[in-house]
matplotlib code that plots the C-alpha trace (Angstrom):
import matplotlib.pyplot as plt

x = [50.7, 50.9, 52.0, 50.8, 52.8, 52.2, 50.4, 48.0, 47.5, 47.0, 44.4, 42.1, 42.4, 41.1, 38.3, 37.6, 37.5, 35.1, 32.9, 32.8, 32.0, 29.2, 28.3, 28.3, 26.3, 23.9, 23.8, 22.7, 20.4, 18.4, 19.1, 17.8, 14.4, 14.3, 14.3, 11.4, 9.3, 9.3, 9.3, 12.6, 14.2, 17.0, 18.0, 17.7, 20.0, 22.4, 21.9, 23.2, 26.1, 27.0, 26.4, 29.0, 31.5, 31.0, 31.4, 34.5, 36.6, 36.2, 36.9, 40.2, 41.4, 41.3, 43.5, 45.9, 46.1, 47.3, 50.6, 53.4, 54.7, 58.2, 60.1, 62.0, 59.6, 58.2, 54.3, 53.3, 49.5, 49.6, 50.5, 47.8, 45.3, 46.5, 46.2, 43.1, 41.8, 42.9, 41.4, 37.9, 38.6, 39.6, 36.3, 34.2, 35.4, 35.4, 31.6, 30.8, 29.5, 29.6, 31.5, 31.3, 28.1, 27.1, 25.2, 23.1, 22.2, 21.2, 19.3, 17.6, 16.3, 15.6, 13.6, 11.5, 10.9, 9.5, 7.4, 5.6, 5.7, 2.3, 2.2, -1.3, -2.8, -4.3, -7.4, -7.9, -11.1, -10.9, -8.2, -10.1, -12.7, -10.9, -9.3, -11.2, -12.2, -10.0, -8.8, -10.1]
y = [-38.6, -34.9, -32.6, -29.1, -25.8, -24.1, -21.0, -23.5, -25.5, -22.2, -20.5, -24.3, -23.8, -20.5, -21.7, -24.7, -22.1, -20.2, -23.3, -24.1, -21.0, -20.6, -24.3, -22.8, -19.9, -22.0, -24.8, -22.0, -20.7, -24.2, -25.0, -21.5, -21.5, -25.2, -24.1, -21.4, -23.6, -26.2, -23.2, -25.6, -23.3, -26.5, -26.1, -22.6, -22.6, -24.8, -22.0, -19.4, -20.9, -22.0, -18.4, -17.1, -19.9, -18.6, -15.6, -16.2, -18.1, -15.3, -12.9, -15.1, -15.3, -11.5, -11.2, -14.0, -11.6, -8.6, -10.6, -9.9, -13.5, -14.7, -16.7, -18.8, -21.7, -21.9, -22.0, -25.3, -26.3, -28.6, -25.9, -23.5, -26.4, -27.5, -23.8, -23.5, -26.2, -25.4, -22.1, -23.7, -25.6, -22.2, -20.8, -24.1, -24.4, -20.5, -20.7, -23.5, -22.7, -18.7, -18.1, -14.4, -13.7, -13.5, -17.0, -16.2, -12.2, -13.7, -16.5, -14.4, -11.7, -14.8, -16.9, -14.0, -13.2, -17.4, -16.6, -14.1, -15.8, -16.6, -19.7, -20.4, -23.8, -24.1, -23.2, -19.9, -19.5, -16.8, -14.9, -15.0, -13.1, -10.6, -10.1, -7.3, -5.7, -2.3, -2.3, 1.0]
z = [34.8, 34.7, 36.9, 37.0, 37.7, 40.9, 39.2, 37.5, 40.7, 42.9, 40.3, 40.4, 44.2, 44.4, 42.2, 44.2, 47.4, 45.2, 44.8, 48.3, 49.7, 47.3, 48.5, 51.7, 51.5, 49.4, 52.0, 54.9, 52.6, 52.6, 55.9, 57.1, 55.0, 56.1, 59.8, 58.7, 57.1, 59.5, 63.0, 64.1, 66.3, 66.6, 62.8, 63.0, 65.6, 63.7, 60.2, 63.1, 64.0, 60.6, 59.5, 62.7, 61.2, 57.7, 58.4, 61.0, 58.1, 55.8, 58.7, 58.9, 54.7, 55.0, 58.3, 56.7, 53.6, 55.8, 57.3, 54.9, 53.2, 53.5, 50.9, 54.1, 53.5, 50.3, 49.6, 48.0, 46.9, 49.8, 52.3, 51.1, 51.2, 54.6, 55.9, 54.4, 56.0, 59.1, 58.7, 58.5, 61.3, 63.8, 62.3, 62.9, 66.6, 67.3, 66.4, 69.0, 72.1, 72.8, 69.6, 69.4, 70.0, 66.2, 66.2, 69.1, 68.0, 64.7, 66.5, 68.9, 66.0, 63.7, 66.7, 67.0, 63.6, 63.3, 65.8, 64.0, 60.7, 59.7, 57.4, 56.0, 57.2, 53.7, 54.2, 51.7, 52.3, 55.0, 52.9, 50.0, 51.9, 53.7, 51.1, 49.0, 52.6, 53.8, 57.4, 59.1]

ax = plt.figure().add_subplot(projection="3d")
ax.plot(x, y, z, "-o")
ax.set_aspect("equal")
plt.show()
């Protein structure tokens, strides 16, 4: 069994935290164009709120980065996981309900923006035709 120094065991964290908040952003991404495709304001509601959590937990690493560290109680890999966890956590539950208003701005501009969304029924016909007309 081997046992990895801290430094090594912080620096595969950070790339692991790297990984999932690529995941994340990847994950809203589908979820979002998902909800488009489909006009599922329900989904697209759920993409809004993820987004307000997203965005919340990087709102928090940054505000964790600004308090000053102590060497009373030393930082292990399983603290920093723990208070990354955690962090995720504060960010999932600050998004439910109101949150901070984030979710439901970007739900209300996105809604909107569905509802004018024309998707084609597949029937190109009419395009085809109008399309070598000008509009006056």
């Amino acid at each position: 069994m081997r046992i990895e120094s801290g430094l090594a065991a912080s620096q595969k964290m950070g790339n692991a935290t790297v990984q999932k908040d690529r995941q994340n952003e990847e994950g809203f991404k589908a979820m979002l164009e998902k909800a488009f495709n489909e006009k599922d304001k329900v989904r697209l509601k759920e993409a809004c709120r993820q987004m307000e959590s997203l965005f919340l937990g990087s709102m928090y690493k940054q505000m964790k980065g600004t308090i000053p560290q102590s060497d009373f109680l030393p930082k292990s890999f399983a603290r920093k996981t723990f208070e990354t966890m955690l962090d995720d956590e504060f960010a999932k539950e600050a998004s439910k309900g109101q949150g901070v208003g984030l979710a439901q701005m970007l739900y209300k501009q996105l809604s909107k923006e569905m509802d004018n969304t024309y998707k084609p029924s597949g029937d190109s016909s009419a395009l085809s035709e109008c399309a070598g007309e000008e509009i006056e």
